[in-house]
C-alpha positions in Angstrom: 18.4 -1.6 190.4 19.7 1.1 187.9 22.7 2.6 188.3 22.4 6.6 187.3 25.2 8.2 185.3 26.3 10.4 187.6 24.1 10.1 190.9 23.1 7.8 193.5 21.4 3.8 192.8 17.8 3.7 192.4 15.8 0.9 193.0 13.5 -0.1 190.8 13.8 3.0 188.4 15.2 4.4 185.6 18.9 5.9 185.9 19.2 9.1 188.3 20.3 12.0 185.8 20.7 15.7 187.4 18.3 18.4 186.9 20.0 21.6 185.0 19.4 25.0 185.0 20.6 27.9 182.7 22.8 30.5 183.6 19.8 33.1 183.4 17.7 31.0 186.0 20.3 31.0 188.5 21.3 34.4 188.0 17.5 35.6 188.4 17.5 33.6 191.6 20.1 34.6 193.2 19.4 38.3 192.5 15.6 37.7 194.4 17.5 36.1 197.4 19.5 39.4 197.3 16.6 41.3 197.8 16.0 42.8 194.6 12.9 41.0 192.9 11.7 44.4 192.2 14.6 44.9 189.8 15.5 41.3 188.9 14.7 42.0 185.2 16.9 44.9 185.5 19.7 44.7 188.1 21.3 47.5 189.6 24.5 48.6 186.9 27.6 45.5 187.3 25.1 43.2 189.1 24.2 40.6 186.4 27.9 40.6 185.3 29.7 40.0 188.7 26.4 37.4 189.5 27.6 35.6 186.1 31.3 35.7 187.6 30.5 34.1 190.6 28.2 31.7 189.0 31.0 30.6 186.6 33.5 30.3 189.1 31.3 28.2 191.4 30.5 25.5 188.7 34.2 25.6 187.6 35.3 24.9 191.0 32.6 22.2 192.1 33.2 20.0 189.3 36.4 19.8 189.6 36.0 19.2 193.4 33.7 16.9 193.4 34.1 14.1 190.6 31.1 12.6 191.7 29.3 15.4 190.8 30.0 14.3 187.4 29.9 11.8 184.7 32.3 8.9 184.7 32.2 6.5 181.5 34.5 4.6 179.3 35.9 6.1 175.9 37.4 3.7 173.1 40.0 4.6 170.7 40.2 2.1 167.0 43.8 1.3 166.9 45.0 0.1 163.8 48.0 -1.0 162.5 50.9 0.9 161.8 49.4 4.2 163.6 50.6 5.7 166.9 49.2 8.9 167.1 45.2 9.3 167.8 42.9 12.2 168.6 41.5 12.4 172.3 38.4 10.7 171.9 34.8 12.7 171.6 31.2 12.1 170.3 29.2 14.6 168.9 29.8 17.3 166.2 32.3 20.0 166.7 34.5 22.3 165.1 36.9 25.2 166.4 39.4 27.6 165.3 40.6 31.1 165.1 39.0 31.0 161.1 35.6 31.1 162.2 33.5 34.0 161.2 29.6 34.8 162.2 28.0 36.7 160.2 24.4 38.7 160.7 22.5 38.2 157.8 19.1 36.7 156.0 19.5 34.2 157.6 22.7 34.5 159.7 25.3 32.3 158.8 28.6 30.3 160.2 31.7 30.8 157.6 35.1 28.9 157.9 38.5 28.9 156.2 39.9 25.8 156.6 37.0 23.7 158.5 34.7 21.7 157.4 31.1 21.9 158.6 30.2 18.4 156.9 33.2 16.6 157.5 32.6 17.8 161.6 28.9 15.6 161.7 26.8 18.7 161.3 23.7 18.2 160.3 20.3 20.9 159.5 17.8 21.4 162.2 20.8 20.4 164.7 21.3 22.2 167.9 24.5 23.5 168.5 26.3 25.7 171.3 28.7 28.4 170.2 31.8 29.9 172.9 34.1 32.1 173.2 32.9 34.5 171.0 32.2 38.0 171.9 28.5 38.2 171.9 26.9 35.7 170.5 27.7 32.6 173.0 24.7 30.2 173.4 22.5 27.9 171.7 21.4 28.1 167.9 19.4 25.6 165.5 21.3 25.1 162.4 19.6 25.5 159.2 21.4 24.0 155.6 24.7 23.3 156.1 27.6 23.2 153.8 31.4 22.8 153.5 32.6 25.7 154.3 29.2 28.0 155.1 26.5 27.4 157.5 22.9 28.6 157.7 21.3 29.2 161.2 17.5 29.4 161.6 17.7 33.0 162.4 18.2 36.4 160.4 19.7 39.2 162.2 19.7 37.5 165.4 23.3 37.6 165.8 25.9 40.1 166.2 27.9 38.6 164.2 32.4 38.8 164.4 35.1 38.6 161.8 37.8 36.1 162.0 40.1 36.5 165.0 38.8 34.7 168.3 39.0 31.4 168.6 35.4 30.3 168.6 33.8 26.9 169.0 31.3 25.6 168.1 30.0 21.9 169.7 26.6 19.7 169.0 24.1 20.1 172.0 25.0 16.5 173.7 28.7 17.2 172.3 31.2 15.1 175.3 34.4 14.9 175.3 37.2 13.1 177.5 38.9 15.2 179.9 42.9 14.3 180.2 43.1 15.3 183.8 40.2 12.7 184.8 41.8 9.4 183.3 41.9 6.4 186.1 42.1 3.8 183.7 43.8 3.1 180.4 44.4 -0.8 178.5 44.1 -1.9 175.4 41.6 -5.2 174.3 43.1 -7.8 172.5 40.7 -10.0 171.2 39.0 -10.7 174.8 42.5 -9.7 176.5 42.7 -6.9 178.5 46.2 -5.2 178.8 46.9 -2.3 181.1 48.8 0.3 179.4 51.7 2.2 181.4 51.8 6.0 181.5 54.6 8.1 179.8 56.7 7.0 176.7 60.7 7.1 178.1 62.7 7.9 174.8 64.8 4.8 175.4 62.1 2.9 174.0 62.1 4.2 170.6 65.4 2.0 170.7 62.7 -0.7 170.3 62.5 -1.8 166.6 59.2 -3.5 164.6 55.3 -3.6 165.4 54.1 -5.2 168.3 51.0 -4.6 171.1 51.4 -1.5 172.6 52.0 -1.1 176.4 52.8 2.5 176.8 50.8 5.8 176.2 51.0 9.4 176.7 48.5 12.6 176.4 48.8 15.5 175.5 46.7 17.9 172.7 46.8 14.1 171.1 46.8 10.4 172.4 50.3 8.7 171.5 50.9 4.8 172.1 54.1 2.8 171.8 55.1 0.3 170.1 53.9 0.8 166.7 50.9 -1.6 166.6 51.3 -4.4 164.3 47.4 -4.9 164.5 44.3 -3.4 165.2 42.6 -3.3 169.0 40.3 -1.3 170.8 41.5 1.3 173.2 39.6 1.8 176.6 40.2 4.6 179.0 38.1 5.6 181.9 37.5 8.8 183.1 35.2 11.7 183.5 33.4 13.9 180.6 35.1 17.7 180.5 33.1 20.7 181.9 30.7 22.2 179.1 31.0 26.1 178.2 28.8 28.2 180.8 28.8 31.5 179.4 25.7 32.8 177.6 22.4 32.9 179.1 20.8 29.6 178.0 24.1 27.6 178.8 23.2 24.7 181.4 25.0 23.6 184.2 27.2 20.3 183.7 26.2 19.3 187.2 23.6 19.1 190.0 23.0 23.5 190.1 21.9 23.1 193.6 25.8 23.4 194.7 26.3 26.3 192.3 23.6 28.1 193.4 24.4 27.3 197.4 28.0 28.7 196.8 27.2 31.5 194.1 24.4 33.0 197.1 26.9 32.3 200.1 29.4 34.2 198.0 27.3 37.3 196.9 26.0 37.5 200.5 29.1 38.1 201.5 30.0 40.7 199.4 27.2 42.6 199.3 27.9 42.5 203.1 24.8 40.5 204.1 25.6 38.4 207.1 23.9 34.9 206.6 26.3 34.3 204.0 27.9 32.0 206.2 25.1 29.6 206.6 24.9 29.0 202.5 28.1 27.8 202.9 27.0 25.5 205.4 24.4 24.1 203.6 26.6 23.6 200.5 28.7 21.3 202.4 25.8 19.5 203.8 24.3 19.3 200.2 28.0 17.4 199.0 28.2 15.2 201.6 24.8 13.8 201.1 25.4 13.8 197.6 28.4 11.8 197.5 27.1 9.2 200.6 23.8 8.7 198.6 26.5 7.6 195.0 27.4 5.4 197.3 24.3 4.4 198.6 25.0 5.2 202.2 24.0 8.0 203.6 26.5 7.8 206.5 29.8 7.5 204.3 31.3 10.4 202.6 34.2 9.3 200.6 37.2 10.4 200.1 38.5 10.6 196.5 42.0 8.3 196.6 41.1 5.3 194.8 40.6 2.0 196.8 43.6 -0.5 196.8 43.1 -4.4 196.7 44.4 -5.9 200.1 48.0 -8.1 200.0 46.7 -11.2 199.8 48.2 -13.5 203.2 50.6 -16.6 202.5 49.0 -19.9 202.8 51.9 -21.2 203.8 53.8 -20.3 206.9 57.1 -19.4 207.0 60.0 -20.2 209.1 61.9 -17.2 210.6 65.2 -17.0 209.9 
């Protein structure tokens, strides 16, 4: 039996990993279940923007409904002596700031102050994703990249903006943790494992010397106390965060079925079309047979508190007082 990353057991097969669509697909089919295939290609004025809205909004708020709708794994952290203070753990290339500049050229070109494209794991021919900018959000193929200056494989294919917004940039399979979706959090000594404790009180800076750490806390950085006065290995479990979903070729992070089931119950409802209702109906139906198949019962739809060991029962009976 292998056990999918995100979806339901399957026997006898490879891991279960969720189709995707881009934002452009979805958009295009919800605008023909609208009734306007004849003008899909181009929508009435304000359509394809509010479409986008509601299709960003929908995969926004499903995967942070439904967490098993999404990918839980394990992240490690290299501890080493002497250090308390760690970056939140990622893989992939990335690099972001307000010092970012795209520039349309031959070829176009990424330009930072004080990054470093090299030192961040890019690499030429690498496929990266670029956000928040103002027009140029989606996917490009790098071409030679240095320090401070990057080549894309295209030449005047980009708008192109000065430095201001604070633009990232992020390697296609780029995942990062998300500090909201931690369950689990210990560090490995050797073949030890030692639950850390959430929060840091103050009063325990009164604590003097290196020793294991018991204690962490999160916030744009990991922190861990007491100074360690070796190395381990981190672990915390949780759930990768929600990749960017604004330009046309961005893909879902999840199953789209859901965001497509909610984005067409909610235009039907405002362009005042009256089976809005059963969409949403069918998206419900859709997440519960979702999260009973994870589970590999179709019957059980789970709640999402976390299960609690039972109190184990005295083997010896006592005498009442």
């Amino acid at each position: 039996m292998a056990i999918g990353t995100n979806g339901p057991p399957i026997l006898n097969g490879s891991a279960y990993i969720y189709p995707r669509k881009t934002l452009k697909q979805l958009r295009r089919s919800i605008i023909r279940r609208l009734g306007y295939s004849a003008q899909v290609d181009n929508p009435p004025p304000g359509m394809a923007e509010l479409i986008n809205e509601f299709l960003q909004d929908a995969h926004e708020q499903l995967y942070f409904r439904y967490p098993l709708l999404r990918q839980q794994r394990w992240w490690t952290i290299a501890i080493t002596q002497g250090n308390r203070f760690y970056d939140i753990p990622y893989e992939g290339a990335y690099l972001e700031g307000n010092d970012i500049a795209i520039v349309n050229g031959a070829p176009d070109t990424l330009t930072t102050v004080s990054g470093d494209f090299t030192a961040a794991g890019f690499t030429s021919g690498m496929r990266v994703s670029i956000s928040n900018s103002t027009a140029d959000d989606g996917y490009h193929t790098l071409g030679t990249v240095g320090t401070v200056s990057t080549e894309l494989s295209t030449s005047g294919g980009v708008t192109g903006e000065s430095l201001g917004a604070y633009i990232r940039i992020a390697e296609d399979d780029f995942q990062n943790l998300d500090i909201r979706e931690i369950t689990y959090v210990g560090l490995l000594d050797g073949t030890m494992w030692n639950t850390m404790e959430a929060g840091i009180n103050p009063l325990l800076f009164n604590i003097d010397g290196q020793q294991r750490p018991t204690n962490y806390e999160i916030r744009e950085y990991v922190e861990i106390f007491p100074e360690p006065e070796k190395s381990y290995t981190m672990y915390l479990k949780g759930n990768t965060a929600i990749k960017p979903f604004t330009a046309d070729d961005h893909v879902t992070s999840m199953d789209p079925h859901p965001v497509f089931l909610q984005t067409l119950a909610q235009a039907k409802s405002h362009y005042g079309q009256g089976d809005g209702n059963i969409y949403f109906q069918q998206l419900e139906l859709l997440i519960g047979k979702l999260n009973a198949d994870a589970f590999g019962n179709k019957r059980f739809i789970p709640n999402q508190s976390q299960d609690l060991a039972s109190i184990p029962k005295p083997k010896v009976t006592f005498t009442r007082p």
